[in-house]
C-alpha positions as CSV (number, residue, x, y, z in Angstrom):
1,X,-26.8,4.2,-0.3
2,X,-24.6,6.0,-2.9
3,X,-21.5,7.9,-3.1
4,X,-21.7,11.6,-4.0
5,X,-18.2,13.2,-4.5
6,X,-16.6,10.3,-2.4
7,X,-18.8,10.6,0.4
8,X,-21.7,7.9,0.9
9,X,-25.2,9.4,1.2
10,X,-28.5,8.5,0.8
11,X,-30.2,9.1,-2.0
12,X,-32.8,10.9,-0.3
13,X,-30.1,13.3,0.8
14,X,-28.8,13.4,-2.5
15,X,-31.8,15.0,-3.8
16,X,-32.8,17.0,-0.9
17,X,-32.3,20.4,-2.4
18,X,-34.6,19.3,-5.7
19,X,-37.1,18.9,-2.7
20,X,-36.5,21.8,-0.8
21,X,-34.8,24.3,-2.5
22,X,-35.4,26.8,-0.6
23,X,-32.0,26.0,1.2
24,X,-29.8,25.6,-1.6
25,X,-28.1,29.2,-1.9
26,X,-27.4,29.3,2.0
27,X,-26.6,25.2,2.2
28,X,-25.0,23.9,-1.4
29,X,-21.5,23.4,-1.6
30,X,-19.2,24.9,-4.5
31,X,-19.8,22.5,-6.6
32,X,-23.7,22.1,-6.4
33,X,-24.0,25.9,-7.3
34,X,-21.6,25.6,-9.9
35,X,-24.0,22.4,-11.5
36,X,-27.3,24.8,-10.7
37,X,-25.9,28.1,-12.4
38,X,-24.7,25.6,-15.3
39,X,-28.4,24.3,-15.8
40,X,-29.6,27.8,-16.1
41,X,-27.2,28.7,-18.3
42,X,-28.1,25.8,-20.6
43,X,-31.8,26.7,-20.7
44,X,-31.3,30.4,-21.6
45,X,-29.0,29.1,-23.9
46,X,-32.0,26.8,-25.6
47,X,-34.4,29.6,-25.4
48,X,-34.0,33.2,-25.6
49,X,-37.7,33.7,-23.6
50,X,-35.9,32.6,-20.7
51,X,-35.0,35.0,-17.8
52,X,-33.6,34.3,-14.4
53,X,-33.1,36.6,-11.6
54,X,-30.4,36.6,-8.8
55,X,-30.9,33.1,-6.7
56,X,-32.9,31.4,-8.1
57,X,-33.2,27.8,-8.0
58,X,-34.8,25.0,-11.1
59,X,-34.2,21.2,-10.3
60,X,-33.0,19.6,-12.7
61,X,-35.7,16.8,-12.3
62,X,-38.1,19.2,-13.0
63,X,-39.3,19.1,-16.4
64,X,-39.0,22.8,-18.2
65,X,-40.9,23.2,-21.2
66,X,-41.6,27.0,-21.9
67,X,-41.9,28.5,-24.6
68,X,-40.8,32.1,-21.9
69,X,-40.2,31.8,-18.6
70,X,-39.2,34.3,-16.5
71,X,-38.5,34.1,-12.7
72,X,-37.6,37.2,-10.2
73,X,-34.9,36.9,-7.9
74,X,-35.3,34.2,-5.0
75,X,-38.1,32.1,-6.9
76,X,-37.6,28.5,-7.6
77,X,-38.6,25.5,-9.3
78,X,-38.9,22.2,-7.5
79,X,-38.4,18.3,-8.1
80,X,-41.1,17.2,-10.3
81,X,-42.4,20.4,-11.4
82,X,-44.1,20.5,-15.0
83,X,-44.1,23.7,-16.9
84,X,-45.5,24.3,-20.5
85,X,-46.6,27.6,-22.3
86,X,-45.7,31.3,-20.9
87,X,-44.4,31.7,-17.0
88,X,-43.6,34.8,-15.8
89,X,-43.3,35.2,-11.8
90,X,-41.8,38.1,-9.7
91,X,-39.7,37.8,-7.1
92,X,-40.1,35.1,-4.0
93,X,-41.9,33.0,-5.7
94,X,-42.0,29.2,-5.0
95,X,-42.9,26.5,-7.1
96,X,-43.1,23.4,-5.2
97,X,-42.7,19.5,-6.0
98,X,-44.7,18.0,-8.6
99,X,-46.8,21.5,-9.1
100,X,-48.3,21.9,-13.0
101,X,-48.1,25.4,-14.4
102,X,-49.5,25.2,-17.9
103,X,-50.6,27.6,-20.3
104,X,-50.2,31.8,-20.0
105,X,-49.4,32.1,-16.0
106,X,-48.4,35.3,-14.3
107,X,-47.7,35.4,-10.9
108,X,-46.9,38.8,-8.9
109,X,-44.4,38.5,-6.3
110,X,-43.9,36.4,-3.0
111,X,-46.2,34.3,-4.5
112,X,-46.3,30.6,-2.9
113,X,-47.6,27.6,-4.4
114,X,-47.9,24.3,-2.6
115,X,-46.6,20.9,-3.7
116,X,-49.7,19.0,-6.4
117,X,-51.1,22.3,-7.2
118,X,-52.1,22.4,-10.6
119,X,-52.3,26.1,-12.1
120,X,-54.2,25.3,-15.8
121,X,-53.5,28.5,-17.8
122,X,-55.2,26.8,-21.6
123,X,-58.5,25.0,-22.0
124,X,-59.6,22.2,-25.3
125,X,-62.8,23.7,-26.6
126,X,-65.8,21.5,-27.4
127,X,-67.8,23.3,-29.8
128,X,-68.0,20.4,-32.3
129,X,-69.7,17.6,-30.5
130,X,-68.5,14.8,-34.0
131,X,-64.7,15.8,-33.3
132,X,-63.2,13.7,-30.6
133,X,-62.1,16.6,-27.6
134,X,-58.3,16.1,-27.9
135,X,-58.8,16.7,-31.9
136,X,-60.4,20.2,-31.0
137,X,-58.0,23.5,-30.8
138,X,-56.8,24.7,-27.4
139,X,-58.2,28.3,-26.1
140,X,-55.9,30.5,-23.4
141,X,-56.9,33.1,-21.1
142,X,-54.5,32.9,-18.7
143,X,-54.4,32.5,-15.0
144,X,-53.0,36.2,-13.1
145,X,-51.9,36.0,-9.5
146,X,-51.1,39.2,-8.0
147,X,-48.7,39.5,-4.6
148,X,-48.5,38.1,-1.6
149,X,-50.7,35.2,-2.4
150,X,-50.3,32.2,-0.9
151,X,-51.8,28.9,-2.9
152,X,-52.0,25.5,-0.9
153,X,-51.0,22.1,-1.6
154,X,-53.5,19.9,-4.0
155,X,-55.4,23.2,-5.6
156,X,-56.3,23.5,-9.2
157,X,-56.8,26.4,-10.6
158,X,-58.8,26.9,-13.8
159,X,-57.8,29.2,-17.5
160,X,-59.0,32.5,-16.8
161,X,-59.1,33.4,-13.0
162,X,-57.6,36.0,-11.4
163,X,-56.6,35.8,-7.8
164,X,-56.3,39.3,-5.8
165,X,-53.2,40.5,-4.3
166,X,-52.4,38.8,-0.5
167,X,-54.9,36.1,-1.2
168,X,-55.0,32.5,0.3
169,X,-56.3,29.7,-1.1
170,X,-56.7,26.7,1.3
171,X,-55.2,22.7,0.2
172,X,-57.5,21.2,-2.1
173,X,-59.6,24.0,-3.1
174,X,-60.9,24.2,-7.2
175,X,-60.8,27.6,-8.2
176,X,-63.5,28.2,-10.9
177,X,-63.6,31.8,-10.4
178,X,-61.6,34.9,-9.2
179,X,-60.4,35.1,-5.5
180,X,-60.9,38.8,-4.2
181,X,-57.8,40.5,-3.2
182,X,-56.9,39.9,0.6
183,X,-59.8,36.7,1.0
184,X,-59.3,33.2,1.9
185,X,-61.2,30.6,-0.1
186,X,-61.7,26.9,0.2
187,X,-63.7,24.0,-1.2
188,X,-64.9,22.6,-4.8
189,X,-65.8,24.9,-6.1
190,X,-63.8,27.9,-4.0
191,X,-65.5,30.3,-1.9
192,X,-64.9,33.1,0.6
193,X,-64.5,31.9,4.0
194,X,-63.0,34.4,5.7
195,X,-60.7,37.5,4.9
196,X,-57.3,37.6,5.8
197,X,-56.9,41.9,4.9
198,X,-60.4,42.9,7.3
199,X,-60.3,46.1,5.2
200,X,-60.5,44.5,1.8
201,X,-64.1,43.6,2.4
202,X,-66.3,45.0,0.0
203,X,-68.4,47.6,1.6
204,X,-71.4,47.0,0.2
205,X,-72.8,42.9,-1.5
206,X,-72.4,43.0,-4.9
207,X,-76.4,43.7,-4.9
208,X,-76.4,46.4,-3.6
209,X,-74.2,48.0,-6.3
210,X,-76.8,50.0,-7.3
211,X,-77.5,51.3,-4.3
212,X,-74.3,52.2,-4.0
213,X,-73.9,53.6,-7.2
214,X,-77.1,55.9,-6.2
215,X,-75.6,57.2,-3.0
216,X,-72.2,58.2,-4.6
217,X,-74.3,60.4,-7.2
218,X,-76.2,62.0,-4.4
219,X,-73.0,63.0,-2.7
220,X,-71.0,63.9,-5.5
221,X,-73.8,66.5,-6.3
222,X,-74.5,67.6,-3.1
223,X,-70.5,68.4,-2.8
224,X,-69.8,69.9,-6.7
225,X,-69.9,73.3,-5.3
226,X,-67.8,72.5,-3.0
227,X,-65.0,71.0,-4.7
228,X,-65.2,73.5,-7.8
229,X,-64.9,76.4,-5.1
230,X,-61.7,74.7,-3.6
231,X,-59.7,75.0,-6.9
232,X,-60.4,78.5,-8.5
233,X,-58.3,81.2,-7.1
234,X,-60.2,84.8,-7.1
235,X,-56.8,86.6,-7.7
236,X,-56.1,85.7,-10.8
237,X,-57.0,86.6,-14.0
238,X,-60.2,87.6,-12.6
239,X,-60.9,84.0,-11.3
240,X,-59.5,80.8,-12.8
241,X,-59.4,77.1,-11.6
242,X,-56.6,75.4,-11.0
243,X,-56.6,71.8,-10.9
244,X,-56.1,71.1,-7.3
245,X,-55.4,74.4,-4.5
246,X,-52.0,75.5,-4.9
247,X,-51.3,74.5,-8.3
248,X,-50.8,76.9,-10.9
249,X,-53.5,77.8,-13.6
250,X,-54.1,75.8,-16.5
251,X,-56.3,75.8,-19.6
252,X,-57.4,71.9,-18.5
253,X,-58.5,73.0,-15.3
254,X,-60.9,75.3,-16.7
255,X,-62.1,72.5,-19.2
256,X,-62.5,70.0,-16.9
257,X,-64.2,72.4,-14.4
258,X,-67.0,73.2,-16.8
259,X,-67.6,69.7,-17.3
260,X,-67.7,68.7,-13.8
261,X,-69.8,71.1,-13.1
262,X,-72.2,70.2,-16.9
263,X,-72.4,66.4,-14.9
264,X,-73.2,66.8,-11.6
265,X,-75.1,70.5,-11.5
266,X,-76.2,70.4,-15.3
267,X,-75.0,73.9,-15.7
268,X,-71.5,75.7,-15.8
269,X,-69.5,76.3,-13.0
270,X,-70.7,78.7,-10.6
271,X,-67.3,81.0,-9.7
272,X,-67.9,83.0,-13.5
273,X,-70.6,83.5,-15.8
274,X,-70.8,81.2,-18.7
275,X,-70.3,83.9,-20.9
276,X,-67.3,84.8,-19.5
277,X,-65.9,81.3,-19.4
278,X,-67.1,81.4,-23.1
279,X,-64.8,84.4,-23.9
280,X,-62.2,83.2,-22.3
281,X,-61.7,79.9,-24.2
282,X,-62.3,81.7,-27.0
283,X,-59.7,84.0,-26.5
284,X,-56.7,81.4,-25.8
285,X,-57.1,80.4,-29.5
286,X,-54.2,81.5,-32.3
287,X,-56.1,82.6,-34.9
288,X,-52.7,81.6,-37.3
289,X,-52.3,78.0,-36.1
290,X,-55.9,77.3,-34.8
291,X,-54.3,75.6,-31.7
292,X,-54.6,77.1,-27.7
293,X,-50.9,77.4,-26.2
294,X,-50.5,76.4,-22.9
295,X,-50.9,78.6,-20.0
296,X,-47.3,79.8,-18.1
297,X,-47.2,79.8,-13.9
298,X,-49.0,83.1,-13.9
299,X,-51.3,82.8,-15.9
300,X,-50.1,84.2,-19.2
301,X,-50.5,82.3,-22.4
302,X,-47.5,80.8,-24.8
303,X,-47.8,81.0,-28.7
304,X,-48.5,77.5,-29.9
305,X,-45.9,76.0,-32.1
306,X,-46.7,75.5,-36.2
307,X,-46.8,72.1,-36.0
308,X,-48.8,69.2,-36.4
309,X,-49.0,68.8,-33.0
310,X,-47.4,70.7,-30.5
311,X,-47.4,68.7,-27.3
312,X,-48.0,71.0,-24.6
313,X,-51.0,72.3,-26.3
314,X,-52.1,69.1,-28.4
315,X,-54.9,68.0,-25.5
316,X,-56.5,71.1,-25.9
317,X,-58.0,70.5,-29.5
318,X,-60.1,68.3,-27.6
319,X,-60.7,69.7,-24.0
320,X,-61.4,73.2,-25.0
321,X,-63.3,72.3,-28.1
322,X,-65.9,70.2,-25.8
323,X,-65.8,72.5,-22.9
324,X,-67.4,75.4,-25.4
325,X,-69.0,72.3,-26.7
326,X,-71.1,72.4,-23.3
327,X,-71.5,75.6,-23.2
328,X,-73.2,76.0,-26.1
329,X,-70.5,77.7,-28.1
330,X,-67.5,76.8,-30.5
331,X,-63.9,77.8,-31.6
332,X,-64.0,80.9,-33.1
333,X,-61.8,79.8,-35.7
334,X,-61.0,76.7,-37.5
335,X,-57.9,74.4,-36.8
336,X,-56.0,75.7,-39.6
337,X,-52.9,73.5,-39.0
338,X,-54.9,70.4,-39.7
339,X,-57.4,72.3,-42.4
340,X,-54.4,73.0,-44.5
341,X,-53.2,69.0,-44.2
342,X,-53.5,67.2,-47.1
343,X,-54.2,63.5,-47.2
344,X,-50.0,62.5,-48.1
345,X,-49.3,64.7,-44.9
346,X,-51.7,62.7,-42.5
347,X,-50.3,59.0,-44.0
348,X,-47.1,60.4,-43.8
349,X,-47.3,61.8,-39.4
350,X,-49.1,58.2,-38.7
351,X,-46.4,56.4,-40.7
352,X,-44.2,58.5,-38.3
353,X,-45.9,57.9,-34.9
354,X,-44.4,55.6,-32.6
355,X,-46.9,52.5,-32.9
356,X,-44.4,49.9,-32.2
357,X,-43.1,50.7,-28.6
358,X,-45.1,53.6,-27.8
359,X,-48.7,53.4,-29.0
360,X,-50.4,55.8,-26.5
361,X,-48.3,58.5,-28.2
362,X,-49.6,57.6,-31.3
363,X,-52.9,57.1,-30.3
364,X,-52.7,60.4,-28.8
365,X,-51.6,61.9,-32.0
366,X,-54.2,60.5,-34.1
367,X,-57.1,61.3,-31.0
368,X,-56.3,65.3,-32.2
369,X,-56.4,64.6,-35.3
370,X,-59.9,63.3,-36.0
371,X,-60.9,65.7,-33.3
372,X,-59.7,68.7,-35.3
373,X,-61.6,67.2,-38.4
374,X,-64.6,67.5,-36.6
375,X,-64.5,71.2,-35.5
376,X,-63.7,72.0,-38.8
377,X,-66.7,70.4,-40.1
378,X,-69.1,71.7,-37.9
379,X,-68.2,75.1,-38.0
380,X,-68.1,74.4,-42.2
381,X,-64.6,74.8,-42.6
382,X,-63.3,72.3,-45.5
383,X,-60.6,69.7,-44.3
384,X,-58.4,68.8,-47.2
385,X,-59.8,66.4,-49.6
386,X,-59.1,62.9,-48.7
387,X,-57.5,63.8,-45.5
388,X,-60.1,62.6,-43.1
389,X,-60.6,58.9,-45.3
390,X,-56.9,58.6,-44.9
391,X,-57.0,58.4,-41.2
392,X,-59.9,56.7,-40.9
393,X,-58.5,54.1,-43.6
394,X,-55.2,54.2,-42.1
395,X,-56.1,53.4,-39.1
396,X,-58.7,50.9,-40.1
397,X,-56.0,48.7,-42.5
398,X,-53.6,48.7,-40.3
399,X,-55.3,47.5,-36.9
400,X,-54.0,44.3,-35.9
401,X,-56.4,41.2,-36.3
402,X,-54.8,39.1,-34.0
403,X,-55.8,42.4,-30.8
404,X,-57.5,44.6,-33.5
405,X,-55.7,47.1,-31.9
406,X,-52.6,49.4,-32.9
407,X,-49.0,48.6,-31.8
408,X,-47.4,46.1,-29.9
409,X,-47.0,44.4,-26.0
410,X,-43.4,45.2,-24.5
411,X,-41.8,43.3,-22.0
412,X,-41.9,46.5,-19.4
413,X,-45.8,46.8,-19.2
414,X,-47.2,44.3,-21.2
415,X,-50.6,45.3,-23.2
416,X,-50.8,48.8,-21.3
417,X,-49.3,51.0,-24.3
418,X,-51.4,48.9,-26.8
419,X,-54.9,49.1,-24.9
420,X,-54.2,52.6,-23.8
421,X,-53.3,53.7,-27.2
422,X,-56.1,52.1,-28.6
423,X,-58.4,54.0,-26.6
424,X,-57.0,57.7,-27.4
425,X,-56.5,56.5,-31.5
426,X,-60.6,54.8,-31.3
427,X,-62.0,57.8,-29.3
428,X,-61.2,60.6,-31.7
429,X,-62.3,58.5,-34.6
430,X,-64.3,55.4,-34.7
431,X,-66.1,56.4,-31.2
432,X,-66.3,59.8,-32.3
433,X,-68.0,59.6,-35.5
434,X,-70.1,56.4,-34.9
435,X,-68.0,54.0,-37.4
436,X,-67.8,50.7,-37.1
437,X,-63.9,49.0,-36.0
438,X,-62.3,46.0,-37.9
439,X,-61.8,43.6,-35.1
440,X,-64.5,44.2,-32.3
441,X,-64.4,41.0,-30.9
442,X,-60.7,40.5,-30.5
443,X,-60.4,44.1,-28.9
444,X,-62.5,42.6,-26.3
445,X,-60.0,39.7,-26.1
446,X,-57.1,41.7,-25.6
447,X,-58.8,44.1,-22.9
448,X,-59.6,41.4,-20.5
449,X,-56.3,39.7,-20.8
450,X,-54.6,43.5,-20.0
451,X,-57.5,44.0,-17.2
452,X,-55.8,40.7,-15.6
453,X,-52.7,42.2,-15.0
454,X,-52.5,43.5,-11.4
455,X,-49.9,46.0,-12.0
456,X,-52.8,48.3,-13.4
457,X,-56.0,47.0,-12.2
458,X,-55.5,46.1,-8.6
459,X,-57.5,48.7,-6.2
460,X,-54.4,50.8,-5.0
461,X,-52.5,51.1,-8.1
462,X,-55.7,52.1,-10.2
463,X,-55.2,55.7,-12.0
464,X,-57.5,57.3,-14.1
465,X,-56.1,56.9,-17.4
466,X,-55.7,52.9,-16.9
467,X,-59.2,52.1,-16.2
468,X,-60.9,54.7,-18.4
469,X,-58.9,52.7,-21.3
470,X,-60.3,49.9,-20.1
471,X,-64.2,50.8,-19.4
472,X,-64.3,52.5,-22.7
473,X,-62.8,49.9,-25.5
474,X,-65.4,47.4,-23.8
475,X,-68.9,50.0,-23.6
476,X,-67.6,50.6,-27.2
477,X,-67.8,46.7,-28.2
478,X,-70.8,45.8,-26.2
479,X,-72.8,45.9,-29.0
480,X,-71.4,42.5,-29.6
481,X,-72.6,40.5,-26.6
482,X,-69.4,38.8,-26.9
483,X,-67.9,37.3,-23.7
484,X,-70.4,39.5,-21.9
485,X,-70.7,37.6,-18.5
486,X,-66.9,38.6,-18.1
487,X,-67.1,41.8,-18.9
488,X,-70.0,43.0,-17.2
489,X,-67.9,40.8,-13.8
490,X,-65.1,42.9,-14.9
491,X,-66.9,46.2,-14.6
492,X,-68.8,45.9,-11.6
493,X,-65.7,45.4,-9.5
494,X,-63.9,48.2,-11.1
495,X,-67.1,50.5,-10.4
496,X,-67.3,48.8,-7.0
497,X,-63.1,50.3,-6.3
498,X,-63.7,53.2,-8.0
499,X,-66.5,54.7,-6.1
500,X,-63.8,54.1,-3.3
501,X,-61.7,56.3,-4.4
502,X,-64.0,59.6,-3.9
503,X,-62.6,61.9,-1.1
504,X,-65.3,64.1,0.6
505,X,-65.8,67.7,-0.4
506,X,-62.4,67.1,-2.9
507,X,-63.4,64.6,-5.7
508,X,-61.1,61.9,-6.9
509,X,-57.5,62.1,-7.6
510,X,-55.9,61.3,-10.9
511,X,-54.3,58.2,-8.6
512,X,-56.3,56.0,-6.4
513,X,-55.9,56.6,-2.7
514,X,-53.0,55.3,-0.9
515,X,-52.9,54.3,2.7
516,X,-50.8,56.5,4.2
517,X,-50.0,58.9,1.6
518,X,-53.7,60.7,1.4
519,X,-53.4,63.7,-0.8
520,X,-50.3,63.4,-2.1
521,X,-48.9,63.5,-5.4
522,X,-51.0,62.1,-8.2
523,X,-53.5,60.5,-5.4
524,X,-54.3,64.4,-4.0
525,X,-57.7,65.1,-5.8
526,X,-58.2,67.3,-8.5
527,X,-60.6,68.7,-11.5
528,X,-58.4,66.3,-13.8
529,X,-59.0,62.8,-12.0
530,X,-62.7,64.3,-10.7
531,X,-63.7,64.4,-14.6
532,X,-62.3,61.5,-16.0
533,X,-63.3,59.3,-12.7
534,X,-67.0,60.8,-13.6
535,X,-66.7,59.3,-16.7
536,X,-65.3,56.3,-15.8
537,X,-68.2,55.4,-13.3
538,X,-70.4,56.0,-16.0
539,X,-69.0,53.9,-18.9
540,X,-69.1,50.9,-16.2
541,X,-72.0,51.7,-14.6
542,X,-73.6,51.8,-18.2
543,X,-72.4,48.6,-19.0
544,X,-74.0,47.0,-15.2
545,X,-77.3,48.5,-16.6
546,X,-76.8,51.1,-13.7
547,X,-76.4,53.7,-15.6
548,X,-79.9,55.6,-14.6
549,X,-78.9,55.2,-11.1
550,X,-76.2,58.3,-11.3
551,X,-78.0,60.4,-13.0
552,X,-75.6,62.4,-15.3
553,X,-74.0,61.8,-18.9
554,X,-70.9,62.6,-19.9
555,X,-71.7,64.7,-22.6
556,X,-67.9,66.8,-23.4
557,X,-64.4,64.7,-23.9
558,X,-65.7,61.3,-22.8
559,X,-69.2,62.2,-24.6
560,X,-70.1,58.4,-25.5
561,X,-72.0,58.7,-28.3
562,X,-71.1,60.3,-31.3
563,X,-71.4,64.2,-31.9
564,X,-74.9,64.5,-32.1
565,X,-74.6,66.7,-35.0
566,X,-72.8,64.3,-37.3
567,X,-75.9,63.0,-38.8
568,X,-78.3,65.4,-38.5
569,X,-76.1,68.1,-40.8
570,X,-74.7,65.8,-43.1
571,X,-71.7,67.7,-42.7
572,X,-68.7,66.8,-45.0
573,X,-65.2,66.0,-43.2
574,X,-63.5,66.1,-46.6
């Protein structure tokens, strides 16, 4: 027995809330929530990484040593707990007595973690069989749990696994590979023995992908017509798509239409003749700037600003370009805004772009840019000397070896403005024109750690423009063969959700399908999410080696090899 404020107690008692903390903010007195909010006060006072929601709970016999930890409201940190390396949890979340998280750890929220559990977010390498093991570096891949996951008592879980949103992982299971959203596994090593969400079964084995793949080609054919008929409106213009029925007319919806319809019917859309389409596109472009101004709510077209880029009609250097691409036709007119650019001007407008905290911008910036170059070229038109080799060199100096990507993470979305970035910036230059990029390998790194974040990647939050930035940094590194097993994991399940997301006679929405919000908002399907989705099942399907089994290429925006006239012409950029 002991005395605690002048009252004898046990010492179990004494330590009951380092036990079971989840009764402290309802149970302590004054004085034990005054010592609590002191120890958290002291820790974000020792390190700056630190951040603690409302309610939450650490023991102090727990021993804290992160280099960040962050904890959403309600979560705690038991007795005995051992923490190391980079924590960040969501709200709810329990860490329970004598539990190890080590290493890079995210957990989603209301995740629960038994008491023993060992979460082991770093590895020691091995490579070098004459260095003793504990002389050899460490290696981190991180461990991501996504929500609602509930992990049981005596559980280790190995660097680099990924366990699905409302998961369960039974007592005393070793988990050497990732848990599917809404499963319960067991055993050494873990398995599937049953599923706790009935609907988050996958459809078809993981064998039959290809069959799969197959069918979805056959029915997306079969319903092109369909779906192309549903957006054009007859009254307008005589005939123009818009990008979903009701929506007002743009210049993207009649891009993305004619490449829809290039994939799936291997001609152009059948509501107009090509030649028409043709004359059309080629109409919309200002003969003083170069650039296509964006179409107003009836129809009518705005004057593109004299500017390196304007934003509203910046995309359509690319989507116009490669819809008269397709159709066997070009600009009638070069890009004279970026023809007139001299090299100082293109350093300059990178130098300017927000990188930093907003690399997708960038990215986007420089993804016109090299785009531009190339009509120019092909239709003969000289680009300022130098001009082109700056952005290629800019770009190529200045990627980051550590991601070998542009930019940096932010605490709001982690790698997403990085790896998004990287893909509009790679796309309309190093893709584009076949070149090779500085840092291949650690591109690859830094897509699967972004892929393990669930905030982008898990089925229902999927959107068009996350997971084509994904499938396209990694079909553009396979070359390499490195960490392939992953990545080729990695892509079947995202070709597995996103042949999910195809609504019947509509195509795919820009957002994945929601449960209980079908066709709304970014989810109700369009030309814009159709296209890009197209693409995206072929990138991934490519890199399955199911690539024949759909039966179409990509051959406009999301073309994936290079021009095909690059080489052949010899044509100068510069």
């Amino acid at each position: 027995m002991t005395r605690d404020h002048g009252v004898q107690v046990s010492v179990t008692s004494r330590h009951r809330f380092d036990f079971s903390p989840w009764a402290f903010w309802s149970e302590a007195d004054v004085d034990e929530q005054r010592d609590q909010t002191d120890h958290q006060k002291a820790l974000l006072t020792q390190n700056p990484g630190h951040s603690f929601g409302d309610q939450c709970y650490i023991s102090g016999l727990a021993c804290v040593d992160n280099t960040a930890l962050v904890l959403g409201s309600n979560s705690y940190v038991a007795a005995g707990a051992y923490l190391t390396g980079s924590l960040h949890a969501g709200r709810d979340c329990t860490i329970n007595p004598y539990t190890v998280v080590r290493g890079q750890v995210r957990l989603g929220d209301a995740v629960r973690i038994g008491a023993h559990t060992s979460l082991l977010g770093f590895n020691h390498t091995m490579s070098d069989p004459d260095t003793e093991v504990f002389r050899q570096p460490l290696s981190s891949k991180g461990i991501t749990v996504g929500d609602d996951v509930w992990i049981g008592s005596h559980v280790v879980v190995l660097d680099g696994i990924t366990i699905g949103d409302r998961a369960v992982v039974g007592a005393g299971s070793v988990v050497t590979k990732d848990v599917a959203a809404g499963s319960i596994v067991g055993g050494n090593p873990a398995r599937i023995l049953r599923w706790r969400v009935p609907g988050a079964r996958p459809t078809a084995a993981p064998d039959d992908l290809a069959g799969a793949v197959a069918a979805f080609a056959d029915s997306a054919r079969a319903q092109a017509g369909e779906l192309l008929m549903r957006c054009f409106d007859n009254a307008t213009d005589g005939g123009i798509f818009a990008d979903r029925p009701g929506a007002a007319p743009t210049v993207r919806a009649q891009c993305d239409a004619v490449e829809i319809a290039d994939m799936l019917l291997g001609r152009a859309p059948d509501q107009l003749p090509a030649e028409q389409q043709i004359s059309r596109l080629r109409g919309w472009q200002d003969p003083a700037t170069g650039m296509v101004g964006a179409l107003r709510p009836d129809g009518t077209q705005k004057v593109p600003d004299a500017t390196l880029f304007d934003a509203e009609a910046g995309y359509h250097v690319l989507c116009v370009g490669y819809a008269l691409d397709v159709l066997g036709s070009t600009f009638p007119a070069p890009v004279r805004l970026v023809a007139d650019a001299p090299a100082e001007a293109v350093v300059t407008h990178l130098e300017h772009q927000p990188w930093a905290d907003n690399a997708w911008t960038a990215g986007h910036w420089a993804d016109i840019l090299g785009t531009a170059f190339l009509w120019n070229a092909l239709a003969g038109e000289r680009n300022q000397p130098g001009a082109y080799d700056a952005l290629i060199g800019w770009l190529h100096t200045h990627a980051d070896a550590r991601t070998g990507m542009w930019g940096s993470p932010r605490p709001s979305d982690g790698l997403l403005q990085i790896v998004n970035g990287f893909y509009r910036a790679s796309r309309g230059t190093f893709a584009q024109f076949g070149l090779p990029l500085a840092h291949p390998e650690r591109v690859i790194d830094t897509v699967l750690e972004h892929a393990r974040d669930m905030r982008y990647t898990r089925t229902e939050r999927q959107n068009a423009c996350n997971i084509l930035d994904i499938a396209h940094p990694l079909w553009l590194t396979r070359q390499t063969g490195y960490r392939s097993e992953e990545v080729e994991t990695l892509a079947r399940r995202l070709l597995t959700d996103a042949l999910r997301h195809w609504t019947p006679g509509q195509g795919f929405g820009f957002q994945a399908p929601r449960k209980g919000t079908p066709g709304d908002g970014p989810s109700a399907p369009g030309l814009q999410g159709t296209e890009m989705w197209l693409a995206i099942i072929w990138y991934l399907a490519d890199i399955t080696g199911l690539e024949q089994d759909l039966g179409y290429r990509p051959r406009g925006v999301h073309r994936p090899e290079p021009h095909p006239l690059i080489s052949p012409r010899g044509i100068r950029l510069g």
